[in-house]
Short mmCIF file of the C-alpha atoms (twelve columns), coordinates in Angstrom:
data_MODEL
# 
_entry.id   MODEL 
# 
loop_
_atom_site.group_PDB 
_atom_site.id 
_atom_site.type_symbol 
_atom_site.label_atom_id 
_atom_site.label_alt_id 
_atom_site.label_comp_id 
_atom_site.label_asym_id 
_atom_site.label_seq_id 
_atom_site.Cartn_x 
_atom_site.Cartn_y 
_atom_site.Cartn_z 
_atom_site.pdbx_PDB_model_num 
ATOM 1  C CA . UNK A 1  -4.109  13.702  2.731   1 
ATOM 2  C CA . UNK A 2  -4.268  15.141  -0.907  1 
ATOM 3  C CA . UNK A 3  -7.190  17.727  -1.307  1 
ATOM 4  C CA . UNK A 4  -9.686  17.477  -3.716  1 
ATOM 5  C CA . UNK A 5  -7.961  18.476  -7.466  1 
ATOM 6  C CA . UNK A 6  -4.347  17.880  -6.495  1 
ATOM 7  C CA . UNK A 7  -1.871  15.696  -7.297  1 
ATOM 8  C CA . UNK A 8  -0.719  13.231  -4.504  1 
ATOM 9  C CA . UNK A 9  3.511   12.277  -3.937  1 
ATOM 10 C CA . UNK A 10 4.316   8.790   -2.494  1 
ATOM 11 C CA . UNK A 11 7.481   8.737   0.004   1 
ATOM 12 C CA . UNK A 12 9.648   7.666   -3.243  1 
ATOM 13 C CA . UNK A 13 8.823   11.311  -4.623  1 
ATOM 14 C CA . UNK A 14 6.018   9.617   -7.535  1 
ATOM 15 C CA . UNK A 15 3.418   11.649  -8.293  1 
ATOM 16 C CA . UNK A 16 -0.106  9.630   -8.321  1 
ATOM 17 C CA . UNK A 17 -3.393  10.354  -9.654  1 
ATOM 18 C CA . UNK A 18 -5.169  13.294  -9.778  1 
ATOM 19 C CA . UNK A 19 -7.375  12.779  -6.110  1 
ATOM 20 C CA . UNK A 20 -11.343 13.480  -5.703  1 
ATOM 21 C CA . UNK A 21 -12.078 12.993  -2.444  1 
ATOM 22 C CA . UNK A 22 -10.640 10.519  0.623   1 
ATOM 23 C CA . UNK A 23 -12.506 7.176   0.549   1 
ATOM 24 C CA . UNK A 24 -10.832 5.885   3.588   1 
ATOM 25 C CA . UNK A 25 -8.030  5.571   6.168   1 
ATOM 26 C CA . UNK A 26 -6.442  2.181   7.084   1 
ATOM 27 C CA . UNK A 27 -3.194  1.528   9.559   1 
ATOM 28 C CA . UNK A 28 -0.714  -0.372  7.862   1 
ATOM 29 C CA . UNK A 29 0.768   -2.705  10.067  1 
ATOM 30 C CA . UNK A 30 4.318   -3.297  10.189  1 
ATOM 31 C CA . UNK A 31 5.464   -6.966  10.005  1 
ATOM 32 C CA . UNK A 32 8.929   -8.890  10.571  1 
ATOM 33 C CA . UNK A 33 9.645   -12.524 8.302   1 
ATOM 34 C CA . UNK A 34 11.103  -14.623 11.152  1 
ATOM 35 C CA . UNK A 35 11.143  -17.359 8.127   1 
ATOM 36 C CA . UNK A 36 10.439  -17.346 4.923   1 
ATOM 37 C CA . UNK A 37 10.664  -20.329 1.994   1 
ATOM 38 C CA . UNK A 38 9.074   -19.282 -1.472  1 
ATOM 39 C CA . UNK A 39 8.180   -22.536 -3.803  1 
ATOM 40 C CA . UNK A 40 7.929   -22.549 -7.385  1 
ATOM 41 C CA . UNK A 41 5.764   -21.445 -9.078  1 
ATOM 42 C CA . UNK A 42 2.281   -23.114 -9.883  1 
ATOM 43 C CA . UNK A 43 0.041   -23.206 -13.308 1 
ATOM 44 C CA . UNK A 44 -1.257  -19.951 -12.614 1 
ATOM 45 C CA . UNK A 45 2.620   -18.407 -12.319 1 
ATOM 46 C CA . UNK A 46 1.671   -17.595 -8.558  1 
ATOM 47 C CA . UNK A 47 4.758   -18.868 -5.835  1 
ATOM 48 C CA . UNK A 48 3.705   -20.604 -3.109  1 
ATOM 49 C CA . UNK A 49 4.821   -19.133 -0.149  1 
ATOM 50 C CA . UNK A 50 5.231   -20.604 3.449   1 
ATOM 51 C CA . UNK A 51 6.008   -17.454 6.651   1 
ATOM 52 C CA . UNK A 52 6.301   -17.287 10.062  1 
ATOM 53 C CA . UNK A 53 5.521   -13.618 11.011  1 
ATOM 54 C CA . UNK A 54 5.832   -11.473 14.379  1 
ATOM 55 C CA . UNK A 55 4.127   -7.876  14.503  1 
ATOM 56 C CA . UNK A 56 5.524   -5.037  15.845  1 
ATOM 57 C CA . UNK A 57 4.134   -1.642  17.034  1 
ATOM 58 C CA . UNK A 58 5.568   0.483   14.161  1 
ATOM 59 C CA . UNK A 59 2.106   1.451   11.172  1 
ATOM 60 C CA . UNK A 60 1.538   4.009   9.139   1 
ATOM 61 C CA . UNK A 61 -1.982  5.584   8.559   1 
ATOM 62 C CA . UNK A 62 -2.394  5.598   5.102   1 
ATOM 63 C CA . UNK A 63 -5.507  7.661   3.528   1 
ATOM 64 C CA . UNK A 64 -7.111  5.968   -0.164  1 
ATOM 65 C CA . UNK A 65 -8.615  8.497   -2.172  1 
ATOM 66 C CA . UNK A 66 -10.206 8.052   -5.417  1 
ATOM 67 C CA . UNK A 67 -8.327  9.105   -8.497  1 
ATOM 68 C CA . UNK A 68 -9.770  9.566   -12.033 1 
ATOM 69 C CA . UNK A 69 -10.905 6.923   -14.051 1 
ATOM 70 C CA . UNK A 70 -8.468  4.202   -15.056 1 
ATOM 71 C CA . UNK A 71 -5.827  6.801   -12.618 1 
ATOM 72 C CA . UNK A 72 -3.432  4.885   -9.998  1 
ATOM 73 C CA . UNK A 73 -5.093  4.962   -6.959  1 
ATOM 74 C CA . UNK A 74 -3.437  8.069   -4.090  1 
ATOM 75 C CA . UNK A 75 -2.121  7.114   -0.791  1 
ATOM 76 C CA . UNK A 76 -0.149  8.945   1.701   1 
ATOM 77 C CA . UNK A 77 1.114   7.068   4.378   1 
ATOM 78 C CA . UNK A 78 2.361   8.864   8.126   1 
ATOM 79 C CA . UNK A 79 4.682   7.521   10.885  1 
# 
């Protein structure tokens, strides 16, 4: 979790936004594409996609906190 004031680091090593206070936590649940056909694109430039998913146990906890105005939002996610 970045404290209020600092600067938050993704797992690539980025540093984000400039964080004022946590806004929320949310587990991010890991997925697996058993299949997975992407169409082409429509008018609005958006692929159609068609997925057959299975979940697995693995998330990470990610925690949002709000950055300064027009910032890039801070997360830090946690196995």
């Amino acid at each position: 979790m970045t404290a209020a004031g600092e600067t938050g680091t993704t797992a690539a090593g980025e540093t984000g936004a400039t964080a004022a206070e946590e806004i929320g936590t949310a587990e991010a649940h890991a997925k697996v594409n058993l299949r997975l056909r992407v169409f082409a694109r429509d008018e609005t430039g958006f692929h159609g996609v068609e997925t057959l998913l299975a979940r697995t146990s693995l998330s990470d906890t990610v925690h949002l906190s709000a950055g300064s105005k027009g910032g890039r939002p801070v997360g830090h996610g946690t196995r």
